[in-house]
N, C-alpha and C positions, 0 to 999 in steps of 0.2 A: 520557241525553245522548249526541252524538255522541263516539264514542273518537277523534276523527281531530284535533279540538281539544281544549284544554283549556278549561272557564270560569274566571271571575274571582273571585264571589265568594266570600268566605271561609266553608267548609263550615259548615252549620248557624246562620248568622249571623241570617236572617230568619225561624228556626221560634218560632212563637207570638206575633207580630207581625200578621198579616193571617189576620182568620176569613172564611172560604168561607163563603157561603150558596149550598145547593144551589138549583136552580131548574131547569125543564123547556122551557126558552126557549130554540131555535138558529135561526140564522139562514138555513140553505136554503137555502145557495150552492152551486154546482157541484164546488169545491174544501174544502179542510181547513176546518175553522173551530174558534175556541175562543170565548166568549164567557160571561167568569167574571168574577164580583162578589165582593168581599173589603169588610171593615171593621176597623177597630181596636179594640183594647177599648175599651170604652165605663166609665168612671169618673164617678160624679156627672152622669149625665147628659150626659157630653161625650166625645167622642173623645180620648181619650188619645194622644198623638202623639211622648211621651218615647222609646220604644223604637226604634222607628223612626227617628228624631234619631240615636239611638248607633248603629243597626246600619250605616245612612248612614257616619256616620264615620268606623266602622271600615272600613268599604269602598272609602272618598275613593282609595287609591291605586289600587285595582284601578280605578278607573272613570277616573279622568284616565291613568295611565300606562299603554301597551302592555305584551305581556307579555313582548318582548324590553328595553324601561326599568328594568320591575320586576328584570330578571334582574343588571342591572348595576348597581344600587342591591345587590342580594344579593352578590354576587363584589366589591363593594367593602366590604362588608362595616357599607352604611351601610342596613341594613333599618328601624331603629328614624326614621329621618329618611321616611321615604314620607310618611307624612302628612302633614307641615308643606310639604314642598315641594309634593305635590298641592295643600293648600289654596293654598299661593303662586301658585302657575300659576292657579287658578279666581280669585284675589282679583287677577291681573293681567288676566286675558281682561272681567272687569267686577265691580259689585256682585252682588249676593245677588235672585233672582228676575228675574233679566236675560234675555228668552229668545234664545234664539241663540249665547250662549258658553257654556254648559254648567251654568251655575249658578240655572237654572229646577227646581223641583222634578219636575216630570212629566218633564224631559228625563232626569233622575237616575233616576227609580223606573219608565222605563220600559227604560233598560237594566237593573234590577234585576229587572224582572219576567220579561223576555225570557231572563234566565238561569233565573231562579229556577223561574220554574211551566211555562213552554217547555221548558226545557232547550235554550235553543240560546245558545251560547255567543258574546260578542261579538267582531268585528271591528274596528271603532271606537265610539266615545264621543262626544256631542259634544262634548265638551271638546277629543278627538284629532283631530276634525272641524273645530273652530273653530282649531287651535292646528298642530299635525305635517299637516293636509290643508286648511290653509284657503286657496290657492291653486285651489283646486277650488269654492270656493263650496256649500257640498252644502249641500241645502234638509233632507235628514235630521237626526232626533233621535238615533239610531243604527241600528246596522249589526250587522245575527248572521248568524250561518249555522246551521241545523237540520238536522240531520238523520232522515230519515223512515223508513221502513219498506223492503223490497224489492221491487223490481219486477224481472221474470227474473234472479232470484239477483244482482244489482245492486244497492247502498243508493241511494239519490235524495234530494236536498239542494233547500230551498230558501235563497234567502239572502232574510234578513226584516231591509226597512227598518222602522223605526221611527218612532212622532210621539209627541205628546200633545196634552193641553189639559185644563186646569185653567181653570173658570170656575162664575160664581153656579148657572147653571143647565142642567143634563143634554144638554136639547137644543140649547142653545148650543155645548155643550162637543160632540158629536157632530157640529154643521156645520163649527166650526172645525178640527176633525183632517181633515174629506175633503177642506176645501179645503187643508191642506199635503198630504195624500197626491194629490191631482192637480197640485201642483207639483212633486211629487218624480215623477209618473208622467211628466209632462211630459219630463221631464231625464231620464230613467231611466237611457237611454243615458248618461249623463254619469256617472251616480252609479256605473253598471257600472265602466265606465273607469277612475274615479277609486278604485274598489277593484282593478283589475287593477293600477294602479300605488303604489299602498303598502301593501297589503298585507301582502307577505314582508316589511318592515321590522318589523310589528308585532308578529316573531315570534320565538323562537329556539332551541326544540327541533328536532332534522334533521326529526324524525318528521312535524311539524307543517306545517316550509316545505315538505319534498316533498308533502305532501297537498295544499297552497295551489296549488302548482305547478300538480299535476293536475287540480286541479279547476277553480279560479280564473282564473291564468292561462293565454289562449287561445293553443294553437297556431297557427302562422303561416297565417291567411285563417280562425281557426275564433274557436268564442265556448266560454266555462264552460261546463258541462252542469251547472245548476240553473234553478229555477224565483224569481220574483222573488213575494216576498208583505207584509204589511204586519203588521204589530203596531202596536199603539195602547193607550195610556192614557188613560183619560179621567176625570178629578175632577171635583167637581161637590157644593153645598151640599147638604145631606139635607134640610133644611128644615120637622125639625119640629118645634113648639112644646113643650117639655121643662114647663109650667105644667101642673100635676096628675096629672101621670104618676109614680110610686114611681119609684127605679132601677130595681127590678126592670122594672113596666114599661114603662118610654124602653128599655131592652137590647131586649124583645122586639118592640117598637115599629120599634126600629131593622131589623130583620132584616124584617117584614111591611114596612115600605117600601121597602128595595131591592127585594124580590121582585115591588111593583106598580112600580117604575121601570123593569124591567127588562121586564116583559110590556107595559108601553105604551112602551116605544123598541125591541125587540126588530127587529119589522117593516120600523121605520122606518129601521133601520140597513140592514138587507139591502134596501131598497127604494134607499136612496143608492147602493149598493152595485151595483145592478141599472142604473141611472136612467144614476149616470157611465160606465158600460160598464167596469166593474174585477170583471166575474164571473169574468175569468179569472185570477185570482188567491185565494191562501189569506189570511185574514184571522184575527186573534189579539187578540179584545179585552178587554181588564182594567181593571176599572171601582172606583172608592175613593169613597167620600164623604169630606166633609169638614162641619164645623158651619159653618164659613166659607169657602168655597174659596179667594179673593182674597185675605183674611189670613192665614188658616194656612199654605198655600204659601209666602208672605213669611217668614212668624213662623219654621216650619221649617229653611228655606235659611238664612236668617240666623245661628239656633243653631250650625246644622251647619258653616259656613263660621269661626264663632267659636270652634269648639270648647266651644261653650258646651254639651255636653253631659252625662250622668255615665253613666262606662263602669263 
């Protein structure tokens, strides 16, 4: 992770929650890519989605409030209240599975991904998007910044917008994220802007805002020196018939169909990718099944926003 920000979520919060299936599938873009499939345990034949519910939870504050918010919640000494006032704020911006105020599940786990397997730490939320920048209109899910490797003894930064899409089916859910990321390419300009001016609010270590300074905000006639790239999440029904299968094998079952999901949309990803003219960009995609996409999303969000959990 970049040392120049901090991230959000709370250390070790989502280990042993999402299994990695390895696979040999990339996409042949010009730029970075990542392009990784995860599942949840699988219980009875079904996706187990309890853990994930609490880790959410516990994470409600960091993803609704900035991390100069969180800072004056501590110095008042009211840290045990984050939560209830995060869920307030997401239960005022709408219901449970709403997309566009923050309370979409793919809007939530894709800031969670972008911190957690990226390592790039967020700049806004949609919740921060819909509520502290919504004057801006931003077509974004959210907002990170990464930091990458050196180039002539230099770090090099991209800042990665964010989407999702959660729906019945793969290649569904694959058309509907390109077309919010050519709404967000569209504006991009806008979304630039709209991070040069709130920003430094969202922060409040010295160390932090003079790094934003530098990076972020543009000198008088200049622009940031980062690259702009996309992250994405994509959920999608696994869709397979659990009738005659042992647990044992629906688990192993489960893992042999991601890996043919993923060798037949592979291509078709980097061809969208090709087709809309966005090869000049880094792309990051992180892919979930679901037994139901459309209800478990709901089912989820709904828990999580009720606290109906068990921590």
């Amino acid at each position: 992770m970049a040392e120049d920000i901090s991230g959000t979520l709370k250390k070790k919060s989502l280990d042993g929650i999402f299994n990695e299936v390895p696979h040999t599938e990339t996409l042949g873009i010009s730029n970075n890519e990542e392009l990784r499939l995860f599942y949840l345990k699988v219980r009875g034949k079904k996706f187990y989605t309890g853990d994930l519910q609490t880790a959410l939870y516990r994470n409600i504050g960091k993803y609704v409030f900035s991390r100069a918010a969180l800072e004056d919640f501590h110095i008042n000494d009211d840290d045990d209240s984050v939560i209830s006032q995060a869920l307030k704020v997401m239960r005022e911006n709408g219901a449970a599975d709403t997309k566009g105020t923050g309370n979409e599940l793919g809007e939530m786990l894709v800031y969670t991904l972008l911190e957690e397997k990226l390592d790039a730490p967020k700049i806004l939320s949609r919740v921060e998007l819909s509520t502290d920048a919504v004057n801006y209109s931003s077509e974004c899910e959210s907002i990170h910044l990464l930091t990458l490797g050196e180039a002539d003894g230099q770090a090099t930064y991209e800042m990665v917008f964010g989407t999702s899409n959660i729906v019945g089916d793969i290649q569904d859910a694959i058309d509907n994220a390109f077309e919010a990321i050519l709404r967000i390419e569209k504006r991009s300009a806008r979304e630039i802007k709209m991070v040069e001016k709130t920003a430094l609010s969202r922060f409040y270590k010295e160390s932090e805002i003079d790094f934003i300074k530098k990076l972020i905000i543009p000198q008088q006639g200049g622009s940031g020196d980062y690259e702009i790239a996309y992250g994405v999440f994509l959920g999608y029904t696994l869709g397979i018939n659990p009738a005659g299968y042992t647990n044992e094998q629906y688990a192993a079952m489960v893992e042999k169909r991601l890996d043919l999901d993923i060798k037949s949309h592979a291509a078709y990803i980097a061809k969208k990718i090709v087709d809309l003219g966005l090869d000049g960009h880094s792309f990051y995609f992180y892919i979930l099944p679901f037994d139901d996409a459309e209800l478990n999303k709901k089912e989820i969000m709904e828990n999580v926003m009720k606290g109906d959990v068990t921590l």
